[in-house]
C-alpha positions in Angstrom: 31.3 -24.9 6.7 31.3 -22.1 9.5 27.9 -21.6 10.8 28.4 -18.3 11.2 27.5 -15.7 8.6 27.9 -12.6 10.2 30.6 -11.4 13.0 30.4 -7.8 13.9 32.8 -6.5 16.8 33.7 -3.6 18.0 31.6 -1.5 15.9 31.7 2.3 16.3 29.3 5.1 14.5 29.4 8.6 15.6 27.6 11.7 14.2 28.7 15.4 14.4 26.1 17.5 15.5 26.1 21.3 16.4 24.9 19.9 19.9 27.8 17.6 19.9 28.8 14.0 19.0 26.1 11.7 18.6 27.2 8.3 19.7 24.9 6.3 18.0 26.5 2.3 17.5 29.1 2.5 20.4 31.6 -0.5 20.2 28.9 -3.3 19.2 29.4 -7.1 18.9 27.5 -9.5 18.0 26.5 -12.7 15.6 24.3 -13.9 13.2 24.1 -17.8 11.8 23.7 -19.1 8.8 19.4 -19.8 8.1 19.3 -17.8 11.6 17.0 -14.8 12.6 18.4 -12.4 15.2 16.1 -9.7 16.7 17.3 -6.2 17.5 15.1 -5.1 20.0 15.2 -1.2 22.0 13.1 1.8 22.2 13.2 4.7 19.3 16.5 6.1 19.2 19.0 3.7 20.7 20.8 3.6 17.7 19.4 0.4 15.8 18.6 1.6 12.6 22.6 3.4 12.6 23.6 -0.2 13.2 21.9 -1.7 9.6 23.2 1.6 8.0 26.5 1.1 9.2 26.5 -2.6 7.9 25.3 -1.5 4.3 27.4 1.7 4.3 24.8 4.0 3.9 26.3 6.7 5.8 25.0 10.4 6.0 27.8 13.1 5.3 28.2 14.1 9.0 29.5 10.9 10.0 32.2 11.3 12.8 33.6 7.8 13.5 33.3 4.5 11.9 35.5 1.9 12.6 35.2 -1.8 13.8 35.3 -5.3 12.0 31.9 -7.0 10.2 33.3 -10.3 8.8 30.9 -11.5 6.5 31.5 -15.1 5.4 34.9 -14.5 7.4 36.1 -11.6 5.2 36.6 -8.4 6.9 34.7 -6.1 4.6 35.4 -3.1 6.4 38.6 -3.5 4.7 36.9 -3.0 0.9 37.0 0.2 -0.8 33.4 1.6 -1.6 33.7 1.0 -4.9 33.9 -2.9 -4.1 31.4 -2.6 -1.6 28.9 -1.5 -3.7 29.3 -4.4 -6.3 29.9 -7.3 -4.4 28.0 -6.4 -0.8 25.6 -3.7 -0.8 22.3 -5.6 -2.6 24.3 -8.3 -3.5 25.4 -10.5 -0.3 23.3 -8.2 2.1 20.1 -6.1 1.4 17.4 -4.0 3.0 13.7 -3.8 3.9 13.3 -0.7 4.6 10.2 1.2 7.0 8.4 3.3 5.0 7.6 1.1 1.5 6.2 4.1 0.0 9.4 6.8 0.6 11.7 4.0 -0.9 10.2 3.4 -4.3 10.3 6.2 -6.9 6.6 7.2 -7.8 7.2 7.3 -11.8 8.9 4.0 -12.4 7.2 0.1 -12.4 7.7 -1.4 -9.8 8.8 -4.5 -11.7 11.9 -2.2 -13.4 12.3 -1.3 -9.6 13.0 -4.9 -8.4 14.9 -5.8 -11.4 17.5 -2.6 -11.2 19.5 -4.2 -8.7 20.2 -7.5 -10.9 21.1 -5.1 -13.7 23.0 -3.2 -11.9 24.7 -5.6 -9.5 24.7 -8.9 -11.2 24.6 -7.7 -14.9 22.0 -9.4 -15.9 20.1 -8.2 -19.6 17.0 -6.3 -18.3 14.6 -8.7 -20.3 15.9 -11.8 -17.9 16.0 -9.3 -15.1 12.3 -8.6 -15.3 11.7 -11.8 -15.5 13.6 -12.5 -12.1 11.2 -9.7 -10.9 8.2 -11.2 -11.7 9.3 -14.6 -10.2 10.0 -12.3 -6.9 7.0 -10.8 -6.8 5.2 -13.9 -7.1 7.2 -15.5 -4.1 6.1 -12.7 -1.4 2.4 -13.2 -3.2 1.7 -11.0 -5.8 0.7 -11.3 -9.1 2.9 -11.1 -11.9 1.1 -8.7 -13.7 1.3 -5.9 -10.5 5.1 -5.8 -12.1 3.3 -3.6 -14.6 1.6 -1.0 -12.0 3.2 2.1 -10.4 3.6 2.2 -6.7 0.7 4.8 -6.0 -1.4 1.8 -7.5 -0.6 -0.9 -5.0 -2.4 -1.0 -1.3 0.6 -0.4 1.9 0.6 -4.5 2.1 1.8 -4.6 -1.5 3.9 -1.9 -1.1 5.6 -3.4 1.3 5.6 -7.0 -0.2 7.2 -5.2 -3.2 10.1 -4.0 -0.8 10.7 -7.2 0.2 10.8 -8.7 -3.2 13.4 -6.4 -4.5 15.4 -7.4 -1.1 15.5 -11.2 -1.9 15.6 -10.5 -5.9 19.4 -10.9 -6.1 19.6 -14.0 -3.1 21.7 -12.4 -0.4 22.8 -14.0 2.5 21.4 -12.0 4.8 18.3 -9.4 4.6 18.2 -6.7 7.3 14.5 -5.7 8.5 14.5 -2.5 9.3 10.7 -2.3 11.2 9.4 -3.9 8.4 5.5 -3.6 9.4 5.8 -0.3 11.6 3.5 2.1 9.0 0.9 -0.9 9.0 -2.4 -1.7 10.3 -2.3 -5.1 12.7 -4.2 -7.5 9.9 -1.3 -6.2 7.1 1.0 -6.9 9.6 -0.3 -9.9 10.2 0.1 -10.8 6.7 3.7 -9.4 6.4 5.0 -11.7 9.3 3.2 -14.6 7.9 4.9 -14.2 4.8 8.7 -13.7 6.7 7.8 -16.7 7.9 7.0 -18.5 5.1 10.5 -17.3 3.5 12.5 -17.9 6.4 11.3 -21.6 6.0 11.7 -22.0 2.0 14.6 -20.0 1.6 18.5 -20.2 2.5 18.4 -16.8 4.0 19.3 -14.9 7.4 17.4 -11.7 8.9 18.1 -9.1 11.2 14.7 -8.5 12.3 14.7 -4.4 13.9 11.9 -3.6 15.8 10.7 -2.0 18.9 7.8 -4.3 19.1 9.0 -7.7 21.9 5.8 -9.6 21.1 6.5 -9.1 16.9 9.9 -9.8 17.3 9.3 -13.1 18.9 7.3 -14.9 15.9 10.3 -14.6 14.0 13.4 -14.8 15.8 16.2 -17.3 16.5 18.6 -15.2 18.9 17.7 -11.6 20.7 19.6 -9.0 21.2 19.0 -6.6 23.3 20.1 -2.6 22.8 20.1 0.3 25.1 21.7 4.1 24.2 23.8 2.9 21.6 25.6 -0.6 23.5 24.3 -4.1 23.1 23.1 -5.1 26.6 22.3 -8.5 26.1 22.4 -11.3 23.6 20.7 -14.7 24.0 18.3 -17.6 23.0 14.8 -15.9 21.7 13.1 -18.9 23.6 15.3 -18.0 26.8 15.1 -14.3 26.4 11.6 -14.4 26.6 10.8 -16.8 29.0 13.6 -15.2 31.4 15.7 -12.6 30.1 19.1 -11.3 31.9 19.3 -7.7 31.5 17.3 -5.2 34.1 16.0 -3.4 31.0 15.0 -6.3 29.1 13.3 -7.7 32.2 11.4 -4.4 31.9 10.4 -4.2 28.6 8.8 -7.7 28.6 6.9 -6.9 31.8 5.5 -3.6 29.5 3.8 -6.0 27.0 0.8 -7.3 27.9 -0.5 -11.2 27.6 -3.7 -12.5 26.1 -3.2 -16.0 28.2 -2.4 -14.5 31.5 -3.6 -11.8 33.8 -0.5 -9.6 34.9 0.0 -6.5 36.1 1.8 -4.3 33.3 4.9 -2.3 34.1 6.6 1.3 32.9 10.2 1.9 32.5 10.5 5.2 34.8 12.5 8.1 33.1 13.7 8.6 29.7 16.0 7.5 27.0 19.6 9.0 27.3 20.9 11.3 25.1 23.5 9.7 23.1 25.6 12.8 22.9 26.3 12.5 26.7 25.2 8.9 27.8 25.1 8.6 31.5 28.4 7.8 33.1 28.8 3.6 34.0 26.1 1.9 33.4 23.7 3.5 30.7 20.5 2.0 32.2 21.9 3.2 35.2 19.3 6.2 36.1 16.3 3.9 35.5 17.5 1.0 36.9 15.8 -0.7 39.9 18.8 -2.5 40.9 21.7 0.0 40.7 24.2 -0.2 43.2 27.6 1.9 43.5 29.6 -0.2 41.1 27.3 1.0 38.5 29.0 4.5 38.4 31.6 2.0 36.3 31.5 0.9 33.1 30.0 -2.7 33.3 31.7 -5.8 30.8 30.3 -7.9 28.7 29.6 -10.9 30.7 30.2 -14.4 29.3 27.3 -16.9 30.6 28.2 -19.6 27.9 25.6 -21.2 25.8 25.6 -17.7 23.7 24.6 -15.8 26.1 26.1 -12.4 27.3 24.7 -9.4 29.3 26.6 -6.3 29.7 25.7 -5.9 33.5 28.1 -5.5 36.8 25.0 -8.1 38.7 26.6 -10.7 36.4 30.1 -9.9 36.8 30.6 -10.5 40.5 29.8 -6.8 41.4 26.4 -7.3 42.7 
């Protein structure tokens, strides 16, 4: 069998604005294995969480453009109609965790009935047998059976959480997207919350896309990195590679902004600020903060090919520089 469970290229998402078009996924490509965990990594507003909405199809109403390929188990299912989106993909071969726990479950319903809607919705499964699944869910990200029974307001942000991710793995899809799963945490939930990704990435036949802004969280759970700046995918490659000597000018930049516990370095800012995605710089979009720029930068840089997997959307890989 193909290893690979998820081929997205060329994958455009705009949004009208009064300002102007917002172009917020600009021709992305990329892949994700089967059992595999690949890390989108970029600051606030590059356009990562508009890439997991665009592959559930959860699109607001001002959407200008979308258009691409996302071949999921080698079918095309940009092709499907919503209708059969919504029962065969959406909840059913890929799910959701999404940030805020608290925003996405509805105050006045159990939370058990909560995890078990999408089997009887999706899968058709009599809600007695679907509660049941929900119980066995909740117990596999560590929770009692009996919190099936409790509202959400009665559950700590941890559980919260842990309940999202329950009603994410409930119907076994093959891929779970993490939309900053432990961003409205403190660091010992968080702690808790990765620890238990972990644990389910091990046991379980599954493959995440792990969104975050956070380099050091991203790397206790990723496989392959990709790297995203103003909407484009600037780099793709190994997670052990990427973070022991990554390819891009930004990415080099954002790993010398974290700091170490094991060694004593001097931390360093990314000057400027993010581009507006309604009119990205011209070329290169990194180009106005980048260290290295150069006149062929003013051009639109490829995708550069360095085998292996890897690829880096820079002209000092493509024989410019």
């Amino acid at each position: 069998m193909d290893s690979v469970l998820l081929d997205v290229r060329d994958l455009y998402l705009y949004y009208s604005t009064r300002k102007g078009v917002v172009r917020a996924v600009d021709g992305v490509s990329f892949t994700i294995n089967r059992k595999e965990t690949l890390a989108l990594i970029g600051e606030s507003g590059c356009g990562k969480s508009s890439l997991a909405k665009a592959l559930l199809r959860l699109l607001p109403r001002n959407v200008h453009t979308f258009k691409g390929h996302i071949y999921l188990n080698g079918e095309d299912i940009m092709k499907l109609s919503e209708s059969e989106f919504s029962k065969r993909i959406r909840w059913v071969k890929i799910s959701m965790v999404t940030q805020a726990a608290l925003n996405s479950l509805n105050p006045v319903i159990k939370v058990g009935e909560q995890i078990a809607e999408p089997l009887i919705i999706h899968k058709g499964i009599p809600k007695e047998e679907a509660l049941k699944k929900a119980e066995e869910a909740l117990s596999l990200v560590g929770i009692s059976r009996v919190f099936a029974n409790r509202y959400p307001f009665e559950l700590s942000g941890g559980m919260r959480q842990r309940v999202i991710i329950a009603m994410a793995l409930v119907t076994n899809p093959d891929l779970v997207i993490l939309d900053e799963p432990t961003s409205a945490l403190d660091v010992l939930t968080q702690a808790n919350i990765m620890n238990l990704l972990k644990k389910i990435k091990r046991e379980v036949d599954i493959s995440f896309l792990f969104i975050t802004h956070d380099i050091s969280l991203s790397s206790e759970l990723a496989d392959k990195v990709a790297v995203m700046y103003a909407g484009q995918i600037v780099e793709f490659n190994d997670a052990e590679e990427f973070y022991e000597s990554p390819l891009h000018p930004y990415s080099n930049m954002l790993l010398a902004s974290v700091p170490t516990l094991r060694t004593d370095k001097k931390l360093a800012f990314i000057p400027g600020s993010p581009p507006s995605l309604i009119d990205p710089p011209k070329g290169c979009r990194f180009r106005p903060r980048c260290p290295h720029k150069f006149k062929k930068c003013y051009e639109e840089p490829p995708l550069v090919d360095l085998g292996n997997g890897r690829y880096v959307k820079c002209w000092l890989y493509a024989g410019g520089g």
